[in-house]
Structure formats: C-alpha cells, structure tokens
PDB file of N, CA, C, O and CB in Angstrom:
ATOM      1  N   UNK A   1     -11.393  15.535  -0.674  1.00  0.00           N
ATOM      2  CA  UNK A   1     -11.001  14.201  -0.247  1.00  0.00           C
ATOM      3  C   UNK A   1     -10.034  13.604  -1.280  1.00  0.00           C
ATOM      4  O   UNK A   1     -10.070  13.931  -2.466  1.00  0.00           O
ATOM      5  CB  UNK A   1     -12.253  13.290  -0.061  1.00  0.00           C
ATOM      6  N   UNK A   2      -8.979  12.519  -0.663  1.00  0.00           N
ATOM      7  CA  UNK A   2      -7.989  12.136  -1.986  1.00  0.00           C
ATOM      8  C   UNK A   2      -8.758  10.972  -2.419  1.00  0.00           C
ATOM      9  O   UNK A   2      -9.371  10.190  -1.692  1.00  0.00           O
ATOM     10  CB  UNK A   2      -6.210  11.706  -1.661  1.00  0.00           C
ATOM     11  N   UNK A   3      -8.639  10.949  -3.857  1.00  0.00           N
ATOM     12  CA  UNK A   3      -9.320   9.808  -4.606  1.00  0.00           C
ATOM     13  C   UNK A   3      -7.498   8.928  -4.812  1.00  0.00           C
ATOM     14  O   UNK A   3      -6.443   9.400  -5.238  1.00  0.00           O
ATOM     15  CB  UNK A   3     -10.445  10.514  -6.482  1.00  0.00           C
ATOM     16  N   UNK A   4      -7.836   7.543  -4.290  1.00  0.00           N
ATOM     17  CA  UNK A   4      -7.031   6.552  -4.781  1.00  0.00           C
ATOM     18  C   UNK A   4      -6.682   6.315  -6.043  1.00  0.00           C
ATOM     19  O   UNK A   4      -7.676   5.883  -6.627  1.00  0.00           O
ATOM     20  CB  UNK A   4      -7.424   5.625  -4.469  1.00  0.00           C
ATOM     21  N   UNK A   5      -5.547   6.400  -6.921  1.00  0.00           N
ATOM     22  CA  UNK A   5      -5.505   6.152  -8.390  1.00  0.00           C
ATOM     23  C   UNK A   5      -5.914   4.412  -8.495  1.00  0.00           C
ATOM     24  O   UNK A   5      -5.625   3.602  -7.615  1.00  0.00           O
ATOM     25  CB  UNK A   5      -3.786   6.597  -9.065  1.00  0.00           C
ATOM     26  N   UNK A   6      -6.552   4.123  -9.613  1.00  0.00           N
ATOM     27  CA  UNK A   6      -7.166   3.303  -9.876  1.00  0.00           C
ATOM     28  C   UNK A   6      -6.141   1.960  -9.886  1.00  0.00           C
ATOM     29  O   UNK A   6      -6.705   0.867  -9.942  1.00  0.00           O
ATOM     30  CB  UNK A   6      -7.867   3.724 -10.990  1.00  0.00           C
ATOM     31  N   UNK A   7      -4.966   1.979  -9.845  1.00  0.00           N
ATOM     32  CA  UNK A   7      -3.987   0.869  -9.639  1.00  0.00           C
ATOM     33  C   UNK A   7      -3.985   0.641  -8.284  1.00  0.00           C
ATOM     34  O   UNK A   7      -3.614  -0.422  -7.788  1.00  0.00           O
ATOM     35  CB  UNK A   7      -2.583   1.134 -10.126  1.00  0.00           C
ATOM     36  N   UNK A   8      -4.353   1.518  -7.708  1.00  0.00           N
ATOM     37  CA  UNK A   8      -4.420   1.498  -5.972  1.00  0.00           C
ATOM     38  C   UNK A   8      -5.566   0.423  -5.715  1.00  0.00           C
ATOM     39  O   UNK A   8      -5.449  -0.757  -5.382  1.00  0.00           O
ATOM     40  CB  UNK A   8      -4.922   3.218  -5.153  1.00  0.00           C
ATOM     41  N   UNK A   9      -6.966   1.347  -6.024  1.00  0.00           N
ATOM     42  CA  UNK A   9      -8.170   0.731  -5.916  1.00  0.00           C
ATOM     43  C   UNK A   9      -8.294  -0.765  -6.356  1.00  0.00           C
ATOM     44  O   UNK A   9      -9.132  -1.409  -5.723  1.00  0.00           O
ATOM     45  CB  UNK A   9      -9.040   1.507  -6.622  1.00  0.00           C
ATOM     46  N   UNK A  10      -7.508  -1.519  -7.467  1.00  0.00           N
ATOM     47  CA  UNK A  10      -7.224  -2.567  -8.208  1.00  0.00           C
ATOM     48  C   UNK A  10      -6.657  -3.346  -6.898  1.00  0.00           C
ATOM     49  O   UNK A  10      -7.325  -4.107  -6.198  1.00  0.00           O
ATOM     50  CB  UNK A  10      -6.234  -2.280  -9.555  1.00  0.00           C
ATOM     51  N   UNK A  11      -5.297  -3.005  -6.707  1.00  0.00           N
ATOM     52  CA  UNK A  11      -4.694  -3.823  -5.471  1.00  0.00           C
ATOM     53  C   UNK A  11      -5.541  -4.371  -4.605  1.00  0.00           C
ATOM     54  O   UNK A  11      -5.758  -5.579  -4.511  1.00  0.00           O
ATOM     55  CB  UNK A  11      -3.875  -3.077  -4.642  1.00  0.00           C
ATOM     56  N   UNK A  12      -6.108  -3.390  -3.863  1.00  0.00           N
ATOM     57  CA  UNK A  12      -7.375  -3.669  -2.624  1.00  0.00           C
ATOM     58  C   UNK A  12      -8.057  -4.223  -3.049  1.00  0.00           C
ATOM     59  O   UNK A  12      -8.670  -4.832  -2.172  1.00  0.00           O
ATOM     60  CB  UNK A  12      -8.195  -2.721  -1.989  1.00  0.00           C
ATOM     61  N   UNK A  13      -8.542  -4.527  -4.373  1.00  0.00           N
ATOM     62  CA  UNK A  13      -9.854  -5.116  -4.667  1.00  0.00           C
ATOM     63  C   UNK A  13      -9.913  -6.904  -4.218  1.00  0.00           C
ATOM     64  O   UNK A  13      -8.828  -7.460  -4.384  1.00  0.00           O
ATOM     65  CB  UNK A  13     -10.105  -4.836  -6.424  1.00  0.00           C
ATOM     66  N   UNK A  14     -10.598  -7.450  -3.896  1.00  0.00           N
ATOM     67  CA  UNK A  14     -10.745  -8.627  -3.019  1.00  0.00           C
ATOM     68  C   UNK A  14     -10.149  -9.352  -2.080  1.00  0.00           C
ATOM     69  O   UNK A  14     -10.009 -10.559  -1.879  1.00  0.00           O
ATOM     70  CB  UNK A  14     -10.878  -9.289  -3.498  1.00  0.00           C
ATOM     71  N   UNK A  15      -9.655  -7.850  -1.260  1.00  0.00           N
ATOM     72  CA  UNK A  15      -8.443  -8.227   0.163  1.00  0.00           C
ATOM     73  C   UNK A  15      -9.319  -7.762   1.172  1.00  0.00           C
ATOM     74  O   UNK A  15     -10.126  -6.834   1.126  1.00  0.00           O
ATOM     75  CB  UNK A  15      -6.674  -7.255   0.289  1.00  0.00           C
ATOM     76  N   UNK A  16      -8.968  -8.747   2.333  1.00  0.00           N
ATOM     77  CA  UNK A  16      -9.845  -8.799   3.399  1.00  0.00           C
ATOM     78  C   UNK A  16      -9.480  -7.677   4.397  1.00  0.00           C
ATOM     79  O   UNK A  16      -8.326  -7.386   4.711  1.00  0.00           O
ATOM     80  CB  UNK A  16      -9.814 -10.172   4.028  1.00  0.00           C
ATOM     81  N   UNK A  17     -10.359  -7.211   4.757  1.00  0.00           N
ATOM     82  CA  UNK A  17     -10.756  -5.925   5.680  1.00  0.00           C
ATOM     83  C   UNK A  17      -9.797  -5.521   6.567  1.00  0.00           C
ATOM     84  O   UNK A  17      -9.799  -4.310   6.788  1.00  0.00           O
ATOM     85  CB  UNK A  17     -11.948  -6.133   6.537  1.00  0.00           C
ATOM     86  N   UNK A  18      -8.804  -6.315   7.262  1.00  0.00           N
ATOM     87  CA  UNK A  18      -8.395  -5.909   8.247  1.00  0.00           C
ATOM     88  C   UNK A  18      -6.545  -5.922   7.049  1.00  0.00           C
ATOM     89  O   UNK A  18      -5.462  -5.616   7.549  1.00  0.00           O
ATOM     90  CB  UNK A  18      -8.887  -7.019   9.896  1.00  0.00           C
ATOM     91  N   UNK A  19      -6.692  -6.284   5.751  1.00  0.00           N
ATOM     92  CA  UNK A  19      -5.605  -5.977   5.582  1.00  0.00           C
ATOM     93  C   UNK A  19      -5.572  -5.163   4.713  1.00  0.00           C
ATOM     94  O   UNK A  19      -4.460  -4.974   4.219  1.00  0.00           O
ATOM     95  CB  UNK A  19      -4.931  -6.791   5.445  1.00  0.00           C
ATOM     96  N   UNK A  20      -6.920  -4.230   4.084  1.00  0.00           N
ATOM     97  CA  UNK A  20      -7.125  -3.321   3.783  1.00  0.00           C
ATOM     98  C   UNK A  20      -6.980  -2.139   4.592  1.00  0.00           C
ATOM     99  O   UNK A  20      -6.824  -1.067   4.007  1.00  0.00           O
ATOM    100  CB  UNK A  20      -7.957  -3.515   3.392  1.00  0.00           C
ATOM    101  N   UNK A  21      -7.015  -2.179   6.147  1.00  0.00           N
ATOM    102  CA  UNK A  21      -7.256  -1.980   7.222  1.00  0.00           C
ATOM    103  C   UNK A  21      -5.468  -0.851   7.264  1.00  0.00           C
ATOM    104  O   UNK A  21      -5.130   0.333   7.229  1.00  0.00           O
ATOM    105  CB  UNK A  21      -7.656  -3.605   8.176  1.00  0.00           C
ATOM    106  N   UNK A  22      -4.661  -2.606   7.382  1.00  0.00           N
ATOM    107  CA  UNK A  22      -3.535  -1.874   7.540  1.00  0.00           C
ATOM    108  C   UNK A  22      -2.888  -1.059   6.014  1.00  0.00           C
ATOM    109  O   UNK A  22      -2.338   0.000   6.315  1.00  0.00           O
ATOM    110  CB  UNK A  22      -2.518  -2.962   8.196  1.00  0.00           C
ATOM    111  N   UNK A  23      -2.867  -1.269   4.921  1.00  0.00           N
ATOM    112  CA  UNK A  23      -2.491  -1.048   3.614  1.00  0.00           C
ATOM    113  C   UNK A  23      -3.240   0.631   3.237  1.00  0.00           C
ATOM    114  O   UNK A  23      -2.600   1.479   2.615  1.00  0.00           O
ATOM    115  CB  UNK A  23      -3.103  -2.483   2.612  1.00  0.00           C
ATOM    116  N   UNK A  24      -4.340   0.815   3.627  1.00  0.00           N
ATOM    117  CA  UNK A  24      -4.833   2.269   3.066  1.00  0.00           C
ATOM    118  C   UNK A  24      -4.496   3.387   3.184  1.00  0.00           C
ATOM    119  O   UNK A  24      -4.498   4.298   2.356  1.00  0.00           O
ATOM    120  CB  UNK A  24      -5.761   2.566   3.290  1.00  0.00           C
ATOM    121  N   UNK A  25      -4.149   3.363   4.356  1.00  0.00           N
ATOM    122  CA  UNK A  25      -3.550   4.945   4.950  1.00  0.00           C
ATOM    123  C   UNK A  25      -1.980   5.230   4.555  1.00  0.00           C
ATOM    124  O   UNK A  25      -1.365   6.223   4.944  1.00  0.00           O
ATOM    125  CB  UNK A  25      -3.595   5.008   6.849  1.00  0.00           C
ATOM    126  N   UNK A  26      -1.634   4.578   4.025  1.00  0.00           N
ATOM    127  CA  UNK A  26      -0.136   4.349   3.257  1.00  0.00           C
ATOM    128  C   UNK A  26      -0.927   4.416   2.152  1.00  0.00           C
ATOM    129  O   UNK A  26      -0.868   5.628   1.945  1.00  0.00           O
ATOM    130  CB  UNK A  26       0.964   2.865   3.465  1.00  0.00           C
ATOM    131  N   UNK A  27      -1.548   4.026   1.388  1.00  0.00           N
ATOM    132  CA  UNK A  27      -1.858   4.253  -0.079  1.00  0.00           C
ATOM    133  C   UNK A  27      -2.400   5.954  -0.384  1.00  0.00           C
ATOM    134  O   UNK A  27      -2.236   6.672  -1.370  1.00  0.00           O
ATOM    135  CB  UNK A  27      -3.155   3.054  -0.513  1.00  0.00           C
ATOM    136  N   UNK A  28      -3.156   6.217   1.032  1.00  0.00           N
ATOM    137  CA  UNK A  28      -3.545   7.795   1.050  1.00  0.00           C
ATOM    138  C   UNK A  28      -2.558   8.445   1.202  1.00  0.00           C
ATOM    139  O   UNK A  28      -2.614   9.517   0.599  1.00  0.00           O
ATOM    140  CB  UNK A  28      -4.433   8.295   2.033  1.00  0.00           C
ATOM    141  N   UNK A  29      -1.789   8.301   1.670  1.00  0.00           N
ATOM    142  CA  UNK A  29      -0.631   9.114   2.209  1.00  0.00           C
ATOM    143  C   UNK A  29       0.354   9.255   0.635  1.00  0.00           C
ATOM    144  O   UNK A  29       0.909  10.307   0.315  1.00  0.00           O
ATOM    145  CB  UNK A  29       0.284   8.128   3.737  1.00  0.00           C
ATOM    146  N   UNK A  30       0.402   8.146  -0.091  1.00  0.00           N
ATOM    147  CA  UNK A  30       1.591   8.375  -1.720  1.00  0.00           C
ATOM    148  C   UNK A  30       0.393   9.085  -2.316  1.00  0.00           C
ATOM    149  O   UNK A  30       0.556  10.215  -2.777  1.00  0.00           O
ATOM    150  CB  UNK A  30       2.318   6.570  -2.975  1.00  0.00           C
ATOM    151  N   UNK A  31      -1.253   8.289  -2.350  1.00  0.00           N
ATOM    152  CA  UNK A  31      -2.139   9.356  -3.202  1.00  0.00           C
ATOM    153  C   UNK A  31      -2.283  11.049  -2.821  1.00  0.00           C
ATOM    154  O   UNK A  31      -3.125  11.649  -3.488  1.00  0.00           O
ATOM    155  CB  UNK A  31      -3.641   8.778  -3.108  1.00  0.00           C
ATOM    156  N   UNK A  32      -1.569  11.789  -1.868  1.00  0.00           N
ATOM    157  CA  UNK A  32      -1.807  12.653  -1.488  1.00  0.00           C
ATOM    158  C   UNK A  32      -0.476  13.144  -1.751  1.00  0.00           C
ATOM    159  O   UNK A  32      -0.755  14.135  -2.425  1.00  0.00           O
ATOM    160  CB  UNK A  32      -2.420  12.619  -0.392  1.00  0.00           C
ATOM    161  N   UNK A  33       0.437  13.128  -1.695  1.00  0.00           N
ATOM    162  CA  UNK A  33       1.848  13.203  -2.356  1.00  0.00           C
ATOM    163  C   UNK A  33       2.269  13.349  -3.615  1.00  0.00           C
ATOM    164  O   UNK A  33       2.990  14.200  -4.135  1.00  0.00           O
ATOM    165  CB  UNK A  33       2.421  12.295  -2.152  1.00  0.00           C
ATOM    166  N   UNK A  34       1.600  12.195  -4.131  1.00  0.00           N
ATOM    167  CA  UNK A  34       2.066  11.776  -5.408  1.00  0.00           C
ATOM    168  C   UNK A  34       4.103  11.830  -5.693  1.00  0.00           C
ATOM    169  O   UNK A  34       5.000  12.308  -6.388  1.00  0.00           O
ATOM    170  CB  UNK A  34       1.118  12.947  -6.491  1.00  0.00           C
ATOM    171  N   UNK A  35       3.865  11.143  -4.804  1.00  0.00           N
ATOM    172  CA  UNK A  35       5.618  10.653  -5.495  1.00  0.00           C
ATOM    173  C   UNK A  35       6.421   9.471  -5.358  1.00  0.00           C
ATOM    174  O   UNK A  35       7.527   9.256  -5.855  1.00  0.00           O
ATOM    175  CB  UNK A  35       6.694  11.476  -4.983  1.00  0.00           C
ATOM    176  N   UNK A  36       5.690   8.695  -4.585  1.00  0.00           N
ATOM    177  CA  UNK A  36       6.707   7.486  -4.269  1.00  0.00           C
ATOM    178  C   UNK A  36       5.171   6.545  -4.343  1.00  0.00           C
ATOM    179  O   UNK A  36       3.996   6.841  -4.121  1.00  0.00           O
ATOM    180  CB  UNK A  36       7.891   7.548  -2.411  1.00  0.00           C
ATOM    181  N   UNK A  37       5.743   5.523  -4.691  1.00  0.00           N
ATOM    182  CA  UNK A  37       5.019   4.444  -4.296  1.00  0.00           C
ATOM    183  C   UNK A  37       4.829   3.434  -2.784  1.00  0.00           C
ATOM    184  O   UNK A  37       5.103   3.699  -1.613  1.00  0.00           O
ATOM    185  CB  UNK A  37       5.428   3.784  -5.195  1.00  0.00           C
ATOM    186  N   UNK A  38       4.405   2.539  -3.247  1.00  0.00           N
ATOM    187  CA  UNK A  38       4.132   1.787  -1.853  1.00  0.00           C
ATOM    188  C   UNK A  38       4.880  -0.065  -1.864  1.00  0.00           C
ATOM    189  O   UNK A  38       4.662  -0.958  -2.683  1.00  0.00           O
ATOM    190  CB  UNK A  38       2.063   1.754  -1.677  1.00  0.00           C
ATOM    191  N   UNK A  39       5.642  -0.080  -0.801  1.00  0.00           N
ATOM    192  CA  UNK A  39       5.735  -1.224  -0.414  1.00  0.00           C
ATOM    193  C   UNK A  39       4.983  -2.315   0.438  1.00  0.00           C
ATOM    194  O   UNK A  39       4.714  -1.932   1.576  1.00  0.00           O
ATOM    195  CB  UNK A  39       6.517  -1.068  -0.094  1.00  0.00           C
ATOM    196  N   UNK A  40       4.633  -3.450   0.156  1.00  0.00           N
ATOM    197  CA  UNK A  40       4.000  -4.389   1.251  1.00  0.00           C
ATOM    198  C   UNK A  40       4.544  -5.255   1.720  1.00  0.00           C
ATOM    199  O   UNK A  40       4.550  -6.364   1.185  1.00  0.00           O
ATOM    200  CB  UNK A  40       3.050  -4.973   1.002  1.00  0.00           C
ATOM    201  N   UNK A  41       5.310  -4.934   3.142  1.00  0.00           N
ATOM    202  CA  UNK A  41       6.035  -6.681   3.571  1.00  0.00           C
ATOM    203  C   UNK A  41       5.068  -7.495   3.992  1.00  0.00           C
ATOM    204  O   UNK A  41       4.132  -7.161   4.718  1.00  0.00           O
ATOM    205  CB  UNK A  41       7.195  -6.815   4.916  1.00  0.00           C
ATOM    206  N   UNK A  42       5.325  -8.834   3.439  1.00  0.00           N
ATOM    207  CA  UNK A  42       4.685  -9.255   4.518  1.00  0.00           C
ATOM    208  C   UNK A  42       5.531 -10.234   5.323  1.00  0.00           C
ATOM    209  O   UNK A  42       6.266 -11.140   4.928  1.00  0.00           O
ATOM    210  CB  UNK A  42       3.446  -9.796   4.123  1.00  0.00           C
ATOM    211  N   UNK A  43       5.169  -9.721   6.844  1.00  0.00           N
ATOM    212  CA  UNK A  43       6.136 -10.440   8.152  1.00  0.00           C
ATOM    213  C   UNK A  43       5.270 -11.788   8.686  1.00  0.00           C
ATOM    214  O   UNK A  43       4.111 -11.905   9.084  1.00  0.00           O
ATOM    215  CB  UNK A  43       6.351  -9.159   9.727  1.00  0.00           C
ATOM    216  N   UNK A  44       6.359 -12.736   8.514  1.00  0.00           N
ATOM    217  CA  UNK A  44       5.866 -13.988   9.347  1.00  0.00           C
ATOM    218  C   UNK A  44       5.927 -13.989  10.691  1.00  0.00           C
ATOM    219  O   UNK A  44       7.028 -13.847  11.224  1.00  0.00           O
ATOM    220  CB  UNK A  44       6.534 -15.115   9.048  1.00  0.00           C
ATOM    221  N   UNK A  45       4.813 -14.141  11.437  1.00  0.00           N
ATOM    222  CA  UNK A  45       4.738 -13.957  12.951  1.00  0.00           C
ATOM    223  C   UNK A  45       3.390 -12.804  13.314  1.00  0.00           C
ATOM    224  O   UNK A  45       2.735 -12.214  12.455  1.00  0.00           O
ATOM    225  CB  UNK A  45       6.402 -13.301  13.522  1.00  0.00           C
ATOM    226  N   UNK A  46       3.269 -12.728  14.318  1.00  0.00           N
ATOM    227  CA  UNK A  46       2.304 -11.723  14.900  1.00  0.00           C
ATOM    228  C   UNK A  46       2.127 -10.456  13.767  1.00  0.00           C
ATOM    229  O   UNK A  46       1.111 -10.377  13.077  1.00  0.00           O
ATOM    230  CB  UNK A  46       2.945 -11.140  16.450  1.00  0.00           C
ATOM    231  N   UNK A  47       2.843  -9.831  13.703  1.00  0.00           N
ATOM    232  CA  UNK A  47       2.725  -8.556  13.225  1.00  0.00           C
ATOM    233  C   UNK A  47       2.173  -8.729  11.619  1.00  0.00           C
ATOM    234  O   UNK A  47       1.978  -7.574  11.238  1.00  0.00           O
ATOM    235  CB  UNK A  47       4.197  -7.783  13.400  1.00  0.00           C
ATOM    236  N   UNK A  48       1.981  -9.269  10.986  1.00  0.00           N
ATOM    237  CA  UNK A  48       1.443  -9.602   9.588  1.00  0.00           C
ATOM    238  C   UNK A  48       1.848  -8.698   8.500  1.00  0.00           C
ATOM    239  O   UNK A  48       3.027  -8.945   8.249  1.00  0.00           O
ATOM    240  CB  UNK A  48      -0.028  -9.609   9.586  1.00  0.00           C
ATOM    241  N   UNK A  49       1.509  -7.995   7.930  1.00  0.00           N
ATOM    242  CA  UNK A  49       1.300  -6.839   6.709  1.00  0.00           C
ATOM    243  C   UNK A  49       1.822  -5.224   7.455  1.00  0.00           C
ATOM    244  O   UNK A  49       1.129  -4.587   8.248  1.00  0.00           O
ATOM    245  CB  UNK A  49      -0.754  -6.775   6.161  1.00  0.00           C
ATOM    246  N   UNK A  50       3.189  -4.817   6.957  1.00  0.00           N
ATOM    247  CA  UNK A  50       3.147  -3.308   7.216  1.00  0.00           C
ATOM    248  C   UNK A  50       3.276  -2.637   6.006  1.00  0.00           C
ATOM    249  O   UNK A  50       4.130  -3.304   5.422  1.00  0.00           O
ATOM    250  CB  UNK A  50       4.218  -2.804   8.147  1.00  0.00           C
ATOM    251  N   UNK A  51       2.957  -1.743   5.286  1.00  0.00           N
ATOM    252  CA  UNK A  51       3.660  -0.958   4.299  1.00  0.00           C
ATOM    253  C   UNK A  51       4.111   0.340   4.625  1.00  0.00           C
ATOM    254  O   UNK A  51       4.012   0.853   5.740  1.00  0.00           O
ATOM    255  CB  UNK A  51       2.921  -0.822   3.236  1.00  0.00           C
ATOM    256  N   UNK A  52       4.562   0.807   3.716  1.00  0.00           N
ATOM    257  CA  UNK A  52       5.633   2.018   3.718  1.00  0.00           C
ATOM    258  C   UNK A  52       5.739   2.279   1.858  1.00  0.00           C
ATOM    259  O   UNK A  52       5.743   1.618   0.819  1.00  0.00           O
ATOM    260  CB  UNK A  52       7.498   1.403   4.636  1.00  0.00           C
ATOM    261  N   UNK A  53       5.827   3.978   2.419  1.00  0.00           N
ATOM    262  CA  UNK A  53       6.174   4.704   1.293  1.00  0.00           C
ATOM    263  C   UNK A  53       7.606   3.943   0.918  1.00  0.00           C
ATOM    264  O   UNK A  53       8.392   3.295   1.610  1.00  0.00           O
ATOM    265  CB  UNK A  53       6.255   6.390   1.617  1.00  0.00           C
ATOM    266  N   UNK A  54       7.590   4.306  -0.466  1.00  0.00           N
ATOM    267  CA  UNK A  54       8.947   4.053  -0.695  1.00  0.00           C
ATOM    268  C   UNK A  54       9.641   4.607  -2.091  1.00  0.00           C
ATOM    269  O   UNK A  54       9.150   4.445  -3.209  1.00  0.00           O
ATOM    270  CB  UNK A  54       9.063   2.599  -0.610  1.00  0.00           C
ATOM    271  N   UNK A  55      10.958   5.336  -1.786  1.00  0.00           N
ATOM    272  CA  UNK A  55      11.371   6.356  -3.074  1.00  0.00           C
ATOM    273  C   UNK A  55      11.568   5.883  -3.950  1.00  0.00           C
ATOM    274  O   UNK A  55      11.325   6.423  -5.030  1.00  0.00           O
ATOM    275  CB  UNK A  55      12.375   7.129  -3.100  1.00  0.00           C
ATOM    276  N   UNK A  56      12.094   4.671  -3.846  1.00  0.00           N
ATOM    277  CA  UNK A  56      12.444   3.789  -5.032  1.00  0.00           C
ATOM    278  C   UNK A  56      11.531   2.882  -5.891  1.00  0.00           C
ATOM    279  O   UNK A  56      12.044   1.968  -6.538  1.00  0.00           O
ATOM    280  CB  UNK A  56      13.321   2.973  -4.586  1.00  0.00           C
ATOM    281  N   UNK A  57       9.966   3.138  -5.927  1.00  0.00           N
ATOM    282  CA  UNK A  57       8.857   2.862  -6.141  1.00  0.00           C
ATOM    283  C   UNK A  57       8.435   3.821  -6.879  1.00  0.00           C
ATOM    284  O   UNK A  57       8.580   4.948  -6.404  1.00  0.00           O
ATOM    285  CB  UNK A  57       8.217   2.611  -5.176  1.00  0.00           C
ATOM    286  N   UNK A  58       7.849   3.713  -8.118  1.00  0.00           N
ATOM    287  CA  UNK A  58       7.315   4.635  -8.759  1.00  0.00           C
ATOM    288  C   UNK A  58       5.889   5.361  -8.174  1.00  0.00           C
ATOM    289  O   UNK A  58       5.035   4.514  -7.913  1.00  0.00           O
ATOM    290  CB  UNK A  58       7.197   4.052  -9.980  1.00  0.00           C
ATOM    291  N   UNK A  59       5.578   6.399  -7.984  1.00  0.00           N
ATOM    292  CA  UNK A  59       4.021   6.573  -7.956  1.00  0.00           C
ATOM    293  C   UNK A  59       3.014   5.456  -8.264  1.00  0.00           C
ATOM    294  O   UNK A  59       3.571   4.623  -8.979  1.00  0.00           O
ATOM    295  CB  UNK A  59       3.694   7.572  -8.890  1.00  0.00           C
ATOM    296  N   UNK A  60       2.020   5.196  -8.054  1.00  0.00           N
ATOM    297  CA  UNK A  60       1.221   4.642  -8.501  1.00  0.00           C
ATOM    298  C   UNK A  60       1.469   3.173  -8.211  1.00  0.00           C
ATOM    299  O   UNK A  60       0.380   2.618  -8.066  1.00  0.00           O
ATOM    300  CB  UNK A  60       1.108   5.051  -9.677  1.00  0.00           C
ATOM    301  N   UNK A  61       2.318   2.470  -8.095  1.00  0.00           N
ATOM    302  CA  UNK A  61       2.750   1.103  -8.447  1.00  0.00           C
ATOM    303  C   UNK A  61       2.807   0.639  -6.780  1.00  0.00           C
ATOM    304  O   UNK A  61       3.411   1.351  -5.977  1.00  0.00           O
ATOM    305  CB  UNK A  61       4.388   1.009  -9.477  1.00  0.00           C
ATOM    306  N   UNK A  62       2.241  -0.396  -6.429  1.00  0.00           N
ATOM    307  CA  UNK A  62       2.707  -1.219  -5.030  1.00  0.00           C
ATOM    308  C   UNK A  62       3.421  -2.163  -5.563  1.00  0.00           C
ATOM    309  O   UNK A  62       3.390  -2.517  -6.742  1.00  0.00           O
ATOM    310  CB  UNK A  62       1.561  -1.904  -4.032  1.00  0.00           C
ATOM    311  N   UNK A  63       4.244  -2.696  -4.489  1.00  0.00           N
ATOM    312  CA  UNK A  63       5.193  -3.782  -4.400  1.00  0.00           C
ATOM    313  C   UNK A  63       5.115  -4.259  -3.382  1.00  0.00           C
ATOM    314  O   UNK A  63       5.198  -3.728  -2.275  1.00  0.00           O
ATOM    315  CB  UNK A  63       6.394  -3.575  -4.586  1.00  0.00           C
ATOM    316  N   UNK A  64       4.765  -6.449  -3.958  1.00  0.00           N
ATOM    317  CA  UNK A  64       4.821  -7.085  -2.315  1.00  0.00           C
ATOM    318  C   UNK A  64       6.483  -7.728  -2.212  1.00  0.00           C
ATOM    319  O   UNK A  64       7.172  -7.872  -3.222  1.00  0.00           O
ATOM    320  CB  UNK A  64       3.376  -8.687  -2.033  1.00  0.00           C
ATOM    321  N   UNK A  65       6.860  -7.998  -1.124  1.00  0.00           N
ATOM    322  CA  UNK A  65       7.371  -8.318  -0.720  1.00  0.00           C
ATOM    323  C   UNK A  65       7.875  -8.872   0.628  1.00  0.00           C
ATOM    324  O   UNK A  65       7.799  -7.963   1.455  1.00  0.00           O
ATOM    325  CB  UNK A  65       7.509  -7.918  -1.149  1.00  0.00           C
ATOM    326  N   UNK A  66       8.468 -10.258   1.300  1.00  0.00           N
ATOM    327  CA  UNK A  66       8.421 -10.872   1.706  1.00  0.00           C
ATOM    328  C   UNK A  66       9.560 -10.304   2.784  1.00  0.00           C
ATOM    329  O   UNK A  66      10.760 -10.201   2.532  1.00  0.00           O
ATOM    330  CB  UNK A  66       8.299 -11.827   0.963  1.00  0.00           C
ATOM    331  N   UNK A  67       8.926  -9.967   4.009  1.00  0.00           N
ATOM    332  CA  UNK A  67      10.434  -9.384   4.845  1.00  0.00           C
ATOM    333  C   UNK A  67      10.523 -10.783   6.315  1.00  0.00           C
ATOM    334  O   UNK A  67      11.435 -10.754   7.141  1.00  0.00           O
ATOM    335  CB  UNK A  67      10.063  -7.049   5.784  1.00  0.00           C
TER     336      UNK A  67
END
C-alpha cells in the first residue's frame, strides 16, 4: 500500500471529509510516482476544490491556489 509522505498527511490534517475526499487520490497518485507535486485550486462556484499533479511542483510539497 502507498504510505503518504508526512507533508502530505500534515496538509489533510483538520480538513473536512469531503475535501479530503476530493484532494487524496491526487496525493496517492504523486506518492506513488514520486515526482511532481500537487496543486489545489480552489474554484468559486459549484465545482469547489480540484487538484492536479503538477511538474513544476516539487515532490512532496502542495500548493493552494485560487483559480
């Protein structure tokens, strides 16, 4: 099973379920890789929180940002 690096596990720590929900399987997906990090937009309107790998992101490191 992939273990989350602990900067991962940190992020998630006291975020609510359904936006843990959307955010994990993108965090499994760089922890299983190991090469890019993770972006978090977050979209005003219906659609809320998507992330995405991203090359220009170090491993390990998320980034929020406002799309």
């Amino acid at each position: 099973m992939i273990q989350l690096p602990a900067s991962y596990q940190e992020y998630l720590a006291g975020k609510s379920e359904s936006f843990i929900n959307t955010v994990r399987p993108v965090l499994m997906q760089s922890a299983a890789e190991k090469t890019h990090g993770v972006r978090v937009s977050y979209n005003r309107g219906p659609t809320g929180h998507q992330a995405h790998l991203d090359e220009t992101i170090p491993f390990g490191t998320v980034i929020e940002d406002i799309d």
